[in-house]
N, C-alpha and C positions, 0 to 999 in steps of 0.2 A: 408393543413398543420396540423391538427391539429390530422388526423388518422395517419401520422409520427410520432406525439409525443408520442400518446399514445402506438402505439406501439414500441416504442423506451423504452420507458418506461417500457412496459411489460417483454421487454427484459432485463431491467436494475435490476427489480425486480428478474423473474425468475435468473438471473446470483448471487445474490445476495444469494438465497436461494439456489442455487446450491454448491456455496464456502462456506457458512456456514456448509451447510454437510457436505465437503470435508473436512476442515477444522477439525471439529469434530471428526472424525473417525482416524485421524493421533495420531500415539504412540507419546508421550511426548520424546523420544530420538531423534526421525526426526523434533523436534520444531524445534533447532538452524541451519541445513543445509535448512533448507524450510525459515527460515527468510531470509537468502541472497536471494535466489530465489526470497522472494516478494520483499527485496529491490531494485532488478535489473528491475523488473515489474512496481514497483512503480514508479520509474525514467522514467521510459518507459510512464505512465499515466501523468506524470509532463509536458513529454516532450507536448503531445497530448494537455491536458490539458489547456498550456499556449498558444498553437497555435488557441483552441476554445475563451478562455478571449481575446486573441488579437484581432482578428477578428473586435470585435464588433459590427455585423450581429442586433442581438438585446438584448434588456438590459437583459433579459432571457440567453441569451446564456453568455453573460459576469459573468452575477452570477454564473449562472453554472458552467461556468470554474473556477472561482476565487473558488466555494467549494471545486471544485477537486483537485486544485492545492496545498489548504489549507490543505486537508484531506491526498494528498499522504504525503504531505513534512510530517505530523507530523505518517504516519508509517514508512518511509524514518529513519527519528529522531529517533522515538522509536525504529527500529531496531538495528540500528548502538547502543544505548546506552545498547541493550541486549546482544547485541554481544561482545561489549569491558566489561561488567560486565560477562558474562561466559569466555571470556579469562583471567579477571583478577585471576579468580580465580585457573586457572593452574600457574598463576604465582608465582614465588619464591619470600618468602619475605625473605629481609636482616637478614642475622645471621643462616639462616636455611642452615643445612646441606645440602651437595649435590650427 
């Protein structure tokens, strides 16, 4: 069991250092259509996620889920609040011309 973890791990890491590049190298225009994309993602690791916490295999795996589940909801959150603040601001305010 425990050459799984590690390398589960290594994997978890290497993916980790992989989206950070990816991540980095993206133009600041493609930010707001790449945030849906990870919100839909994210929901996708919530889904996964609460299926590992559920389980309750062992107390390891429940915390584990419980981080992930903590850590998507709140880019979940932070996107949706980036996203209705760059719509707001194509929005019309009252009195303004049209």
């Amino acid at each position: 069991m425990p050459e799984v973890l590690v390398s589960l791990f290594v994997v978890f890491v290497l993916a980790m250092l992989i989206g950070f590049e990816v991540i980095t190298k993206v133009p600041p225009t493609l930010h707001t259509p790449l945030m849906s994309g990870s919100n839909a993602i994210s929901g996708i690791t919530i889904i996964g996620a609460l299926i590992v916490a559920g389980r309750g295999d062992t107390t390891l795996t429940s915390i584990l889920g419980l981080l992930a589940v903590i850590f998507a909801m709140i880019n979940v959150v932070g996107g949706f609040l980036v996203t209705d603040r760059m719509l707001q601001m194509f929005r019309r305010r009252p009195g303004e011309d049209k």
